[in-house]
N, CA, C and O atoms as CSV, one atom per row, in Angstrom:
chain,resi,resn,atom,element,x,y,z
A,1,UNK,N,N,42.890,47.188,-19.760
A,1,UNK,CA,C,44.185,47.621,-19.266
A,1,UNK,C,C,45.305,47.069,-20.160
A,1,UNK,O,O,46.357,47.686,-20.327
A,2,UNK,N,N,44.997,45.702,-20.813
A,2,UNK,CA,C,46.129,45.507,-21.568
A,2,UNK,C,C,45.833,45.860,-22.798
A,2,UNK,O,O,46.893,46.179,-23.336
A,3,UNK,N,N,44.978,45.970,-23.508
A,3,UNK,CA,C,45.175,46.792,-24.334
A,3,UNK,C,C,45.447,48.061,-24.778
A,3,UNK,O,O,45.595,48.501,-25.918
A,4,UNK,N,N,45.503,48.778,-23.279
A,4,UNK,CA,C,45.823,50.097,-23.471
A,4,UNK,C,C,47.082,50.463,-22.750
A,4,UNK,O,O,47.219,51.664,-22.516
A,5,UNK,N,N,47.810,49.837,-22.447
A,5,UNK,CA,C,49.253,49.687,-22.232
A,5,UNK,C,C,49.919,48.934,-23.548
A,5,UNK,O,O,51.087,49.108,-23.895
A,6,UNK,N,N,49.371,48.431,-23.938
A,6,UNK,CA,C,49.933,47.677,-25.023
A,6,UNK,C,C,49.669,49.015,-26.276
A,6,UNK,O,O,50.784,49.141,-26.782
A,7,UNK,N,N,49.092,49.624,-26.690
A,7,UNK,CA,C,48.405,51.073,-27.158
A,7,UNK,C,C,49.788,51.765,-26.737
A,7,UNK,O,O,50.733,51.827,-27.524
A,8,UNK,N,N,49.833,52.254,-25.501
A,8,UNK,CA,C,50.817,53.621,-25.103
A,8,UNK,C,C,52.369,52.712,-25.408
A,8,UNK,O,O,53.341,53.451,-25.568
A,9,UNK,N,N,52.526,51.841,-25.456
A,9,UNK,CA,C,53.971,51.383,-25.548
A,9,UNK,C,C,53.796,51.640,-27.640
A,9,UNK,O,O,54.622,52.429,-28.101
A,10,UNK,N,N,53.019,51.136,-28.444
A,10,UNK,CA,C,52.996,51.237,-29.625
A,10,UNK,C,C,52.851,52.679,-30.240
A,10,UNK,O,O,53.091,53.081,-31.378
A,11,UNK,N,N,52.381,53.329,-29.122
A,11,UNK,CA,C,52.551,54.730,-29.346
A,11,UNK,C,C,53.653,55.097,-29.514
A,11,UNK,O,O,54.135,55.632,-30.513
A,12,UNK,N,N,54.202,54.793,-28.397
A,12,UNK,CA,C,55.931,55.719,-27.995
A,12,UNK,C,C,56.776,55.104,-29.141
A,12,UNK,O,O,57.401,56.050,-29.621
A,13,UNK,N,N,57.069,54.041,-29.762
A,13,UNK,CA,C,57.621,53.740,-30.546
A,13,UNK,C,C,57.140,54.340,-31.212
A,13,UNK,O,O,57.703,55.432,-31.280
A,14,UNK,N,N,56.138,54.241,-31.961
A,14,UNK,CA,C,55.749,54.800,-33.336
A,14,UNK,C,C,55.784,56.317,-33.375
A,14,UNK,O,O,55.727,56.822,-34.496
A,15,UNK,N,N,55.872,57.159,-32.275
A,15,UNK,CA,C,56.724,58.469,-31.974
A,15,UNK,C,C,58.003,58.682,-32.384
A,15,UNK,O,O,58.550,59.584,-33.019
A,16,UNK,N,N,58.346,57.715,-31.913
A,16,UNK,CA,C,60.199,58.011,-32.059
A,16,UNK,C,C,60.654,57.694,-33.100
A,16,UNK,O,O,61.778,58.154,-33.299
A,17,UNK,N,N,59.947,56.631,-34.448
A,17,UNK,CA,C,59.897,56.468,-35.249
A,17,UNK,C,C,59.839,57.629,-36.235
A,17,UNK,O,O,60.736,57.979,-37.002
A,18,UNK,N,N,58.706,58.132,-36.093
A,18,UNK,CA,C,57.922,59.315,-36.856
A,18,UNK,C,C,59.190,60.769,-36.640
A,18,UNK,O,O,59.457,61.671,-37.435
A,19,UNK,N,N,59.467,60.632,-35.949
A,19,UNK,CA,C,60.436,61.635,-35.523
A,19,UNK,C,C,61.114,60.976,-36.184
A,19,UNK,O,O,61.943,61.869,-36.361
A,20,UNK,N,N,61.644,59.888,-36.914
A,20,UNK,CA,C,63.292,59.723,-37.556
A,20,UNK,C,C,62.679,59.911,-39.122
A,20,UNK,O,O,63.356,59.709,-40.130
A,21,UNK,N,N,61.158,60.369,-39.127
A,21,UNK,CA,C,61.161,60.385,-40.562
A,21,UNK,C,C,59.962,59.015,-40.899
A,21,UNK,O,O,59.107,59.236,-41.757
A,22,UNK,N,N,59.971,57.825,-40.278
A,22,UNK,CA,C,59.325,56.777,-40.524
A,22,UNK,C,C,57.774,57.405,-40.210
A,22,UNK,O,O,57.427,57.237,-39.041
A,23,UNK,N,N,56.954,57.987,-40.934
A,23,UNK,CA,C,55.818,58.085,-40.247
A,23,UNK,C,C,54.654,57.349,-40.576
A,23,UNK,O,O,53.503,57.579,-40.205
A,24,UNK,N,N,55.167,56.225,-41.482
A,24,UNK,CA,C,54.392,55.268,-41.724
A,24,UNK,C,C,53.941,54.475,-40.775
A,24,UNK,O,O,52.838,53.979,-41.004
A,25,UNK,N,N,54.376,54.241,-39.927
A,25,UNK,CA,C,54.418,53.333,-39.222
A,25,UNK,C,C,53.389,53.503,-37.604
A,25,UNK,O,O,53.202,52.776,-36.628
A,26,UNK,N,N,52.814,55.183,-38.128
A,26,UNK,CA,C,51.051,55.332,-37.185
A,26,UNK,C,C,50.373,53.930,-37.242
A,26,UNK,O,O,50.342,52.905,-36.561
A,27,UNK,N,N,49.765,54.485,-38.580
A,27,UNK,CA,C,48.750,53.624,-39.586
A,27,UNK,C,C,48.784,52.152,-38.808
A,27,UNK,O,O,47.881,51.817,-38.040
A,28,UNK,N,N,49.925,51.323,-39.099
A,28,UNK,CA,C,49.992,50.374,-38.947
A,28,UNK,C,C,50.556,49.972,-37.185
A,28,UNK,O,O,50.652,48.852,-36.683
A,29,UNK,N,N,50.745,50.822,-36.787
A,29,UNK,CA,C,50.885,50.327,-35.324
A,29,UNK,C,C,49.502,50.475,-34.323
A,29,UNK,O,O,49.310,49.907,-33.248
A,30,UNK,N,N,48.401,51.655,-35.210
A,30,UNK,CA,C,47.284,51.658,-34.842
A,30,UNK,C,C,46.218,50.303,-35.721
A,30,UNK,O,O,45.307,49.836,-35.037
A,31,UNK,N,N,46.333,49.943,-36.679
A,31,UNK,CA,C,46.045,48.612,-37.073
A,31,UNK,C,C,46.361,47.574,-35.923
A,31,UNK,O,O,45.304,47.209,-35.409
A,32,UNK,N,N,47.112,47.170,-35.535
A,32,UNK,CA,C,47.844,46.320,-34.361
A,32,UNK,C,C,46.924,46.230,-33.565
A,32,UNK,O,O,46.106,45.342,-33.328
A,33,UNK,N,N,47.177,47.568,-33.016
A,33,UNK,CA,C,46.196,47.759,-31.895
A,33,UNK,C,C,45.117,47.494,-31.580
A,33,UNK,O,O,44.639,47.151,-30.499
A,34,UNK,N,N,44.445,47.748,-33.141
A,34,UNK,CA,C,42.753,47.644,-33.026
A,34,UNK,C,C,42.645,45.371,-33.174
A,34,UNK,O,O,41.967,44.492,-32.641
A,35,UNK,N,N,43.373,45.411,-33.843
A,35,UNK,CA,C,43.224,44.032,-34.259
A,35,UNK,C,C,43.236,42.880,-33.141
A,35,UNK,O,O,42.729,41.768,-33.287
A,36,UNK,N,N,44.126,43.496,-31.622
A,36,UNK,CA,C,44.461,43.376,-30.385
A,36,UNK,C,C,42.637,43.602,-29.898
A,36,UNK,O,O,41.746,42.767,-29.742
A,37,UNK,N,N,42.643,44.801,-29.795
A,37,UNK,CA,C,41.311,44.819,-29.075
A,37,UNK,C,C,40.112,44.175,-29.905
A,37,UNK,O,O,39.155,43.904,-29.179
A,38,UNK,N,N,39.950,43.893,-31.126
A,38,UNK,CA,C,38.798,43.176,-31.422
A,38,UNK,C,C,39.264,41.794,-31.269
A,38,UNK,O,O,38.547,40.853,-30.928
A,39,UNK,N,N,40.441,41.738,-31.530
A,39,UNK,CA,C,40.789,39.729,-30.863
A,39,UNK,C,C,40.003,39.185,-29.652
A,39,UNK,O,O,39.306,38.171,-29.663
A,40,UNK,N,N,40.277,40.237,-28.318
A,40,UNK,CA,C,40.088,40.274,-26.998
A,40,UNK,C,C,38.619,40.607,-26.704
A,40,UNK,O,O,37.870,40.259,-25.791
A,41,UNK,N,N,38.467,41.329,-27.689
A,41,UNK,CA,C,36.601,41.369,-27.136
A,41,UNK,C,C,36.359,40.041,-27.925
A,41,UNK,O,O,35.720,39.355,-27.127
A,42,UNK,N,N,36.500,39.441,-28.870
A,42,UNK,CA,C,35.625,38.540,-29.620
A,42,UNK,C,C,35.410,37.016,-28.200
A,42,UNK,O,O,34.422,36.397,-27.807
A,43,UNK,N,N,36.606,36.968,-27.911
A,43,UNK,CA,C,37.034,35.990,-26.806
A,43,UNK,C,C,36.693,36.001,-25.388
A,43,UNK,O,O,36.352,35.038,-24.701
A,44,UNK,N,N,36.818,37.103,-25.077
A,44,UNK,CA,C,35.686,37.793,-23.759
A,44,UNK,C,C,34.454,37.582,-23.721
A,44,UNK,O,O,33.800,37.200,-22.751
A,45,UNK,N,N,33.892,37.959,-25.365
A,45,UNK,CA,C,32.235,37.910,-25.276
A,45,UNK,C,C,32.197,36.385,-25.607
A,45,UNK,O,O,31.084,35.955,-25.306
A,46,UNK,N,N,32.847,35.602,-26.017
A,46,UNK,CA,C,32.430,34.104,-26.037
A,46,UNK,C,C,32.708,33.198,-25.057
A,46,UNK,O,O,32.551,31.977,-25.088
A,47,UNK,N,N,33.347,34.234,-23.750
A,47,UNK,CA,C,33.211,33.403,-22.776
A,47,UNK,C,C,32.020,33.598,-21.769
A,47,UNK,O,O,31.899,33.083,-20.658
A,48,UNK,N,N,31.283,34.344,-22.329
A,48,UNK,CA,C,30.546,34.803,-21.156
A,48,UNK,C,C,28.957,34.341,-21.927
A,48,UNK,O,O,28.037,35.131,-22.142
A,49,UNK,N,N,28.958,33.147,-22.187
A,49,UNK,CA,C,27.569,32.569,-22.747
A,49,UNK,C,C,26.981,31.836,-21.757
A,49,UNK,O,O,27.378,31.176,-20.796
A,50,UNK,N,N,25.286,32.303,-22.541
A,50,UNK,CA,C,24.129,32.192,-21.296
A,50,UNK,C,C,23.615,31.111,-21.727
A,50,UNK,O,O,23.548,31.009,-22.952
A,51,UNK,N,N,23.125,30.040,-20.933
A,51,UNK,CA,C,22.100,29.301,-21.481
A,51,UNK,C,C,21.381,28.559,-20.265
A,51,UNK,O,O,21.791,27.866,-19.333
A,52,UNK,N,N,20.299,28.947,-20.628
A,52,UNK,CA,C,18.536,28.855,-19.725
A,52,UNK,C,C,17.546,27.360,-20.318
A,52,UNK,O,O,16.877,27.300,-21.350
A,53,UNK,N,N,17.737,26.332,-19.330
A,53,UNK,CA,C,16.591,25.718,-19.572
A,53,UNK,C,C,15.473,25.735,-18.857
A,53,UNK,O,O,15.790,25.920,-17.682
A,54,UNK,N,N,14.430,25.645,-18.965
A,54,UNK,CA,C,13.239,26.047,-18.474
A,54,UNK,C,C,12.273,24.726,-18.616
A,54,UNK,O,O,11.985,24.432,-19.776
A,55,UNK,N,N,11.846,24.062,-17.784
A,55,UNK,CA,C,10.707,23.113,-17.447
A,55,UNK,C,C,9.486,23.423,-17.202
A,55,UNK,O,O,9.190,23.310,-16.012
A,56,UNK,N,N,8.468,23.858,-18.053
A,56,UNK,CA,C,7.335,23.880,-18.086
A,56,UNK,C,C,6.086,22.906,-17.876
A,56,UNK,O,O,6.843,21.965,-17.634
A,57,UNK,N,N,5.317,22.553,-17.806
A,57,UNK,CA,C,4.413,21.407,-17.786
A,57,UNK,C,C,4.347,20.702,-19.431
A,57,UNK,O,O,4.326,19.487,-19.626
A,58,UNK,N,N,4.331,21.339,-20.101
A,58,UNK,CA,C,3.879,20.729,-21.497
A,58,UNK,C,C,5.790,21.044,-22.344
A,58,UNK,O,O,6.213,20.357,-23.273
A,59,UNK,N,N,6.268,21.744,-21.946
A,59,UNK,CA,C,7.405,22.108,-22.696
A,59,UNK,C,C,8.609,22.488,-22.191
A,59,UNK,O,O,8.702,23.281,-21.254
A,60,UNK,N,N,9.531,21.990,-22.733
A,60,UNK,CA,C,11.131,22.317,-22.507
A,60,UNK,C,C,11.763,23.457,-23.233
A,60,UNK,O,O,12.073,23.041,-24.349
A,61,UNK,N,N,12.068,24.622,-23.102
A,61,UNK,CA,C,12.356,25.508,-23.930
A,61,UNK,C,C,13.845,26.087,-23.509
A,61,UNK,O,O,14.079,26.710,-22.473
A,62,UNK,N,N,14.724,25.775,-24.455
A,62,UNK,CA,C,16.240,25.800,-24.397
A,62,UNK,C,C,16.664,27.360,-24.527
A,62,UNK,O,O,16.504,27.503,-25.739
A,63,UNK,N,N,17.037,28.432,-24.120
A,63,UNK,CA,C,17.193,29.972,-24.839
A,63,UNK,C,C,18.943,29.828,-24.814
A,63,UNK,O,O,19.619,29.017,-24.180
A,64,UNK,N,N,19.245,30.566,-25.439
A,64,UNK,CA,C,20.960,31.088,-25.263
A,64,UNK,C,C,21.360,32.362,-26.363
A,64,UNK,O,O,20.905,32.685,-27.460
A,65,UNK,N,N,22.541,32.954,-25.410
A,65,UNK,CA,C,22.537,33.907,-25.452
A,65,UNK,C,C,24.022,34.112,-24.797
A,65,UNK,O,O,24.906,33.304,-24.514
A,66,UNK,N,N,23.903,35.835,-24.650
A,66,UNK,CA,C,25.535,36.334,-24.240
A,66,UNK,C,C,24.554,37.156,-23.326
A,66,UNK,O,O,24.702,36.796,-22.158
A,67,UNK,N,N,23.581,38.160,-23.466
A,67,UNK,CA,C,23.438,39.236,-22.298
A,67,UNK,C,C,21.882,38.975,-22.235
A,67,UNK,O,O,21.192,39.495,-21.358
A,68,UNK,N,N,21.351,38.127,-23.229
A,68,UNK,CA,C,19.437,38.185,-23.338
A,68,UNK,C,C,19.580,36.895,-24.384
A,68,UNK,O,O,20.626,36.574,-24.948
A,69,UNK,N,N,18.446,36.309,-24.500
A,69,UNK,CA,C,18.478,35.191,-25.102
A,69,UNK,C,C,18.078,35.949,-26.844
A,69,UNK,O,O,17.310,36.800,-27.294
A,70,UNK,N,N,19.182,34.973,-27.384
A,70,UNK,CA,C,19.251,35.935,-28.967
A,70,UNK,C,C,18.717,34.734,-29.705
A,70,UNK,O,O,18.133,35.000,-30.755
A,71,UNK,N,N,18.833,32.980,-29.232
A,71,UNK,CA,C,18.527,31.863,-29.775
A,71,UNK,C,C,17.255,31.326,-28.816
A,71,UNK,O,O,17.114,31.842,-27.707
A,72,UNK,N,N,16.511,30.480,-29.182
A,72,UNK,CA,C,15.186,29.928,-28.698
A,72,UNK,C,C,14.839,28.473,-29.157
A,72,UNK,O,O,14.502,28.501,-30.341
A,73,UNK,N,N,14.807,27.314,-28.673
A,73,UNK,CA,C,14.655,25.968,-29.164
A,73,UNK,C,C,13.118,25.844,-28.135
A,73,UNK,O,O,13.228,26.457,-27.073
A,74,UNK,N,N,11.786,25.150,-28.344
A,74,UNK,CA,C,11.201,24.618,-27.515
A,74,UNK,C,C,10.628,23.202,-28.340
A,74,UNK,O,O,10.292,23.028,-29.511
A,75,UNK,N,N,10.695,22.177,-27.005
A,75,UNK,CA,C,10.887,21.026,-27.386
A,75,UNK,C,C,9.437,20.716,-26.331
A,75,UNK,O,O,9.203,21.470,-25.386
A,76,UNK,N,N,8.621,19.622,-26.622
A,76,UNK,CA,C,7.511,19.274,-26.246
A,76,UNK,C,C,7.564,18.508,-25.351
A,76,UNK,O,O,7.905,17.422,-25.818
A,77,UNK,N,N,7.333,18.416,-23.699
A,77,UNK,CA,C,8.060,17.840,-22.772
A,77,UNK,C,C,7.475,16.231,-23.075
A,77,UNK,O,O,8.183,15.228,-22.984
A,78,UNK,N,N,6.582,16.235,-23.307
A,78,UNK,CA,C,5.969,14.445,-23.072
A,78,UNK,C,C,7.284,13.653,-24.291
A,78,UNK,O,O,7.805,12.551,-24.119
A,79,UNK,N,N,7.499,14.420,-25.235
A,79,UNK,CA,C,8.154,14.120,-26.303
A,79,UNK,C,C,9.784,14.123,-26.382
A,79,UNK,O,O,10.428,13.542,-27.255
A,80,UNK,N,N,10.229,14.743,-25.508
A,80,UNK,CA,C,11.595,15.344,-25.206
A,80,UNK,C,C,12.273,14.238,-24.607
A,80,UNK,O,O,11.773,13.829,-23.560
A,81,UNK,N,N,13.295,13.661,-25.030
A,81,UNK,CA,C,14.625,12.984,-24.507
A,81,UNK,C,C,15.580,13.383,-24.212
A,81,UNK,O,O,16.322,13.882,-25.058
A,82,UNK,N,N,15.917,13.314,-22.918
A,82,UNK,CA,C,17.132,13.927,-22.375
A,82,UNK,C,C,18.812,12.737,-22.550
A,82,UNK,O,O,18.953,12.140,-21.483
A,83,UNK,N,N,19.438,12.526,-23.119
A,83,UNK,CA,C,20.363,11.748,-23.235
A,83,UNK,C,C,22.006,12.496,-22.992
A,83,UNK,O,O,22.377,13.667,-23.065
A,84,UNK,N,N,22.798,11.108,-22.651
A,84,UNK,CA,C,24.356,12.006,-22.654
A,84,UNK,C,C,25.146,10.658,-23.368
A,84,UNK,O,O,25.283,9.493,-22.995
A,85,UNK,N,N,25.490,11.237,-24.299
A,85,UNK,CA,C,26.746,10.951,-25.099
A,85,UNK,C,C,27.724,10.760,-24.502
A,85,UNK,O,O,28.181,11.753,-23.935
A,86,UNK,N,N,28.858,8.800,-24.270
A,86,UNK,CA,C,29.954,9.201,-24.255
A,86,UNK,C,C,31.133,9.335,-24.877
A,86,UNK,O,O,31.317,8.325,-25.556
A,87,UNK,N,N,32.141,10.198,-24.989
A,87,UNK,CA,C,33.607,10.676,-25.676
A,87,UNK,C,C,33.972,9.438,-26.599
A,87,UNK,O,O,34.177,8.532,-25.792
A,88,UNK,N,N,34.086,9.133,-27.381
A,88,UNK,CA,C,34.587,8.051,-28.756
A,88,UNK,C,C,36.318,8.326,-28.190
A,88,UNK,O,O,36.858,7.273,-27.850
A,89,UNK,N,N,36.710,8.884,-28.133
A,89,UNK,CA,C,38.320,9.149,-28.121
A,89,UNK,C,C,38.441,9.534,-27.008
A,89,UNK,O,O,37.446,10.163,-26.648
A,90,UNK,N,N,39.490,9.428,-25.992
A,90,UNK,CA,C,39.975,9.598,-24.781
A,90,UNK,C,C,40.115,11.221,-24.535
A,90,UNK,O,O,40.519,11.935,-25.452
A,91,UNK,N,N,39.893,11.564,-23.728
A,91,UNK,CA,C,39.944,12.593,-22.969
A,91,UNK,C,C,39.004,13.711,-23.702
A,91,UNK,O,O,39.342,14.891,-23.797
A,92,UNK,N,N,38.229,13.376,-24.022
A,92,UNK,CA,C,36.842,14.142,-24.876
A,92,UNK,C,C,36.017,14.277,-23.735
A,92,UNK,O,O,36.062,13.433,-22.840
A,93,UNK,N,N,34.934,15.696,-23.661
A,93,UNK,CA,C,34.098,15.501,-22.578
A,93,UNK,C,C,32.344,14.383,-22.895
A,93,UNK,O,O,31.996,13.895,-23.971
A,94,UNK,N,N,31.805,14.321,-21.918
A,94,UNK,CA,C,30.475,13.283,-22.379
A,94,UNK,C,C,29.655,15.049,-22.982
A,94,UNK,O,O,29.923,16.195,-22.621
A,95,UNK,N,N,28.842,14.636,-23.786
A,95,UNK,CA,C,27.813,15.741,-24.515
A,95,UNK,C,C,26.284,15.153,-23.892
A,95,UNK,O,O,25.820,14.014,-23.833
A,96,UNK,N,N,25.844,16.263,-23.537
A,96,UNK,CA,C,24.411,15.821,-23.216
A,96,UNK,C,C,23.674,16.425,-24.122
A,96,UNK,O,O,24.235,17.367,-24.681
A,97,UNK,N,N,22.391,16.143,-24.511
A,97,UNK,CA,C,21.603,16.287,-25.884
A,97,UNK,C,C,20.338,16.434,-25.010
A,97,UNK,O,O,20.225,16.069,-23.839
A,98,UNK,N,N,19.463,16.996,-25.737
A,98,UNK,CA,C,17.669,16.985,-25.701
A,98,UNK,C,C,17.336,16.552,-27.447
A,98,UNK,O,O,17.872,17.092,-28.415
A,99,UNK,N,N,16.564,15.716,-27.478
A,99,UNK,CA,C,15.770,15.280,-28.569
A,99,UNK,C,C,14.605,15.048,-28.685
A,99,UNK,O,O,14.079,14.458,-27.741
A,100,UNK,N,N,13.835,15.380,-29.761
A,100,UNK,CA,C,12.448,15.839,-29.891
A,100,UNK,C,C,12.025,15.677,-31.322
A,100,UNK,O,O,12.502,16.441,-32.161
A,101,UNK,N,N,11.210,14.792,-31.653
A,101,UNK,CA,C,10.483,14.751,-33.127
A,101,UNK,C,C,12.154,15.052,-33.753
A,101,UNK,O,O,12.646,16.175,-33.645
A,102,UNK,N,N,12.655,14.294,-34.180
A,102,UNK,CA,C,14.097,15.023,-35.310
A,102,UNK,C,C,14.785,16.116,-34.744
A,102,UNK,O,O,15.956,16.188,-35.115
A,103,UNK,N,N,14.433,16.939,-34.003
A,103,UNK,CA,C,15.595,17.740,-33.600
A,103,UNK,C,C,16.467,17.362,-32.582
A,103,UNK,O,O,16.336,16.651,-31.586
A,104,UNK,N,N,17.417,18.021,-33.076
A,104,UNK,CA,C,18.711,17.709,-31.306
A,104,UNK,C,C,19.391,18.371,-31.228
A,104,UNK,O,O,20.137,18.673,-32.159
A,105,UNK,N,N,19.437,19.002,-29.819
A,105,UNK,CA,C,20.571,20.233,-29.523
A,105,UNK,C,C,21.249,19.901,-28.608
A,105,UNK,O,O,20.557,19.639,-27.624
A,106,UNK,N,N,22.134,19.801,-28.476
A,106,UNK,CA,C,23.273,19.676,-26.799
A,106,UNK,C,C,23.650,21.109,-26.646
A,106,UNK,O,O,24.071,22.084,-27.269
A,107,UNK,N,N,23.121,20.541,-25.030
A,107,UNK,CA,C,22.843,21.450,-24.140
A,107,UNK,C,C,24.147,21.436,-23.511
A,107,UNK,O,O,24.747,20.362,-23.465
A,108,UNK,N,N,24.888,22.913,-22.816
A,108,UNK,CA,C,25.754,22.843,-22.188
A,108,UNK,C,C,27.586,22.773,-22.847
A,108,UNK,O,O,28.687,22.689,-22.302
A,109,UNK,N,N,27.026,22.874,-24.483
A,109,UNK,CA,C,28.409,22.802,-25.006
A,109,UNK,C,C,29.434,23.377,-24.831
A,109,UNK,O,O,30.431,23.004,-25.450
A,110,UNK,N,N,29.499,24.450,-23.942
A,110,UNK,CA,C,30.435,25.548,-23.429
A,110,UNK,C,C,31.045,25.043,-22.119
A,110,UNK,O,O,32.206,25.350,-21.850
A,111,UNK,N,N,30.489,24.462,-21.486
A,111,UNK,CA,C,30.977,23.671,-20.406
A,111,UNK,C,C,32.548,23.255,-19.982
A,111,UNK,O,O,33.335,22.698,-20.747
A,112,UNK,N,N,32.787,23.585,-18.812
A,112,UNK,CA,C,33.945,22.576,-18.314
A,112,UNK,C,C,33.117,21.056,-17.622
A,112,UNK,O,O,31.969,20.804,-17.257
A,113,UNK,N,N,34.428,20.275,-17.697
A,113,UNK,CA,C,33.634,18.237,-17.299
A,113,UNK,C,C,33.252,18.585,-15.623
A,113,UNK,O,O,32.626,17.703,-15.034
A,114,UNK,N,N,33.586,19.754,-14.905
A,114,UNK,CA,C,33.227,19.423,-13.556
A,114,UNK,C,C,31.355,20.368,-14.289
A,114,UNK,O,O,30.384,19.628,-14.447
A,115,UNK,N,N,31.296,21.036,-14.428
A,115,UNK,CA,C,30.254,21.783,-14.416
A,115,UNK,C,C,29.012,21.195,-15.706
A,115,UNK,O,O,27.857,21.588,-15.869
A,116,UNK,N,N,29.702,20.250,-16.390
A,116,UNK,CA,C,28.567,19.723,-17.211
A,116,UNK,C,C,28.449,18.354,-16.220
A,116,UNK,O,O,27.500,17.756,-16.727
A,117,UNK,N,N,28.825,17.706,-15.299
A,117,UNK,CA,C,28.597,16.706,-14.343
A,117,UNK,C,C,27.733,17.414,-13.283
A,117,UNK,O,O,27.069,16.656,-12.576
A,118,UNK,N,N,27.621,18.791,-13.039
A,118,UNK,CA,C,26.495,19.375,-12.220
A,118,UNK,C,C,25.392,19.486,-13.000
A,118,UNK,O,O,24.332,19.225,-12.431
A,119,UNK,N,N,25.332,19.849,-14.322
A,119,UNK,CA,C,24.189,20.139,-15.217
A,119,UNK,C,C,23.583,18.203,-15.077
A,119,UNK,O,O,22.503,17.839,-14.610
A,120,UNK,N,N,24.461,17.485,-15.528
A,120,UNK,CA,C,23.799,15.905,-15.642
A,120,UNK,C,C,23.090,15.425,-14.516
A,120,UNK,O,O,22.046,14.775,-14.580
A,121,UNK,N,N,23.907,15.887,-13.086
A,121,UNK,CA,C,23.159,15.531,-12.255
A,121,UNK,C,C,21.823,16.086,-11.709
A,121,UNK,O,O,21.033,15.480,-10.984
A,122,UNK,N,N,21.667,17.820,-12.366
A,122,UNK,CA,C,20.255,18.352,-12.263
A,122,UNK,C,C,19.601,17.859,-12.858
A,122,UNK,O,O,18.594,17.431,-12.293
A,123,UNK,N,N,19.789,17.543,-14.732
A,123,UNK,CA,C,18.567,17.177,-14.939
A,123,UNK,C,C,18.244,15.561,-14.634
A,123,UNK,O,O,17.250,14.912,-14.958
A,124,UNK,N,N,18.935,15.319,-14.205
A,124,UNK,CA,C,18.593,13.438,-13.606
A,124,UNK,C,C,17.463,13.917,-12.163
A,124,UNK,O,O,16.279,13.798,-11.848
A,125,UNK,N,N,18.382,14.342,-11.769
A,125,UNK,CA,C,17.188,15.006,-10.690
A,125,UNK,C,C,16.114,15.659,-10.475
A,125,UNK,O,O,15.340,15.623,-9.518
A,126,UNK,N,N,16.105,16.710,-12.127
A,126,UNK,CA,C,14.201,17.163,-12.366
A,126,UNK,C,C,13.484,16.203,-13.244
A,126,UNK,O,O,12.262,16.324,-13.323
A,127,UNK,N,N,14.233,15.030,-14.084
A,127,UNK,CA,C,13.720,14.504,-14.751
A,127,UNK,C,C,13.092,12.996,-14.088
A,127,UNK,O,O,12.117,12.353,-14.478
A,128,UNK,N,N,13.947,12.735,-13.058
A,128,UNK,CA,C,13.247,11.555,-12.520
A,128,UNK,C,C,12.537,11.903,-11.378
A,128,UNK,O,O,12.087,10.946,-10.748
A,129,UNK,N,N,12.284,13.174,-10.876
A,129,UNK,CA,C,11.307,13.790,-10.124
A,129,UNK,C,C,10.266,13.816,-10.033
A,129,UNK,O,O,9.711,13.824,-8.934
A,130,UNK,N,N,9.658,13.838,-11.121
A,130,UNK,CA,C,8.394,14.381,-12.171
A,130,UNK,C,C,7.718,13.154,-11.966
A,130,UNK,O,O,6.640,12.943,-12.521
């Protein structure tokens, strides 16, 4: 919707323009436009990221993604460390990590601090379960 109000208003100008003779000024008011809507999708689709951990008996397997898992980490559960990082500088959030033989991924980097404090407290809770 806002980009397509934002569209019909760049229209009408660039009408009334074109009518004084300026008809340059399509081209580039339709440039605008598009540059508007790929801004807004790029930012839309990066808010809407997936990420799946999965507890298996032998393995931890991390996926992420936007609509299907496009990335895949699996980490060997006997082997797997679950740790959380805290902030070096004030008002930084804590990072939680999985580590495995040399690798390390933090999990949850998309996070707001209330909703990565729900993720910490699940896996404290499947991990000291077990």
């Amino acid at each position: 919707m806002i980009v397509s109000s934002l569209a019909f208003i760049a229209f009408c100008i660039s009408t009334f323009y074109a009518l004084q003779g300026l008809w340059l000024i399509f081209p580039f008011a339709g440039l605008a436009v598009s540059f508007l809507f790929i801004c807004l999708y790029l930012r839309l689709r990066a808010n809407f990221k997936i990420e799946v951990i999965t507890f298996d008996e032998t393995t931890v397997t991390v996926e992420r993604g936007h609509q299907h898992a496009e990335q895949s980490w699996e980490f060997h559960r006997m082997w797997a460390k679950i740790f959380i990082r805290k902030p070096v500088t004030r008002g930084r959030q804590k990072q939680v990590f999985i580590r495995s033989h040399g690798k390390e991924l933090e999990l949850g980097s998309f996070l707001n601090k209330q909703d990565k404090d729900i993720l910490i407290k699940d896996l404290k809770t499947l991990v000291y379960a077990q």
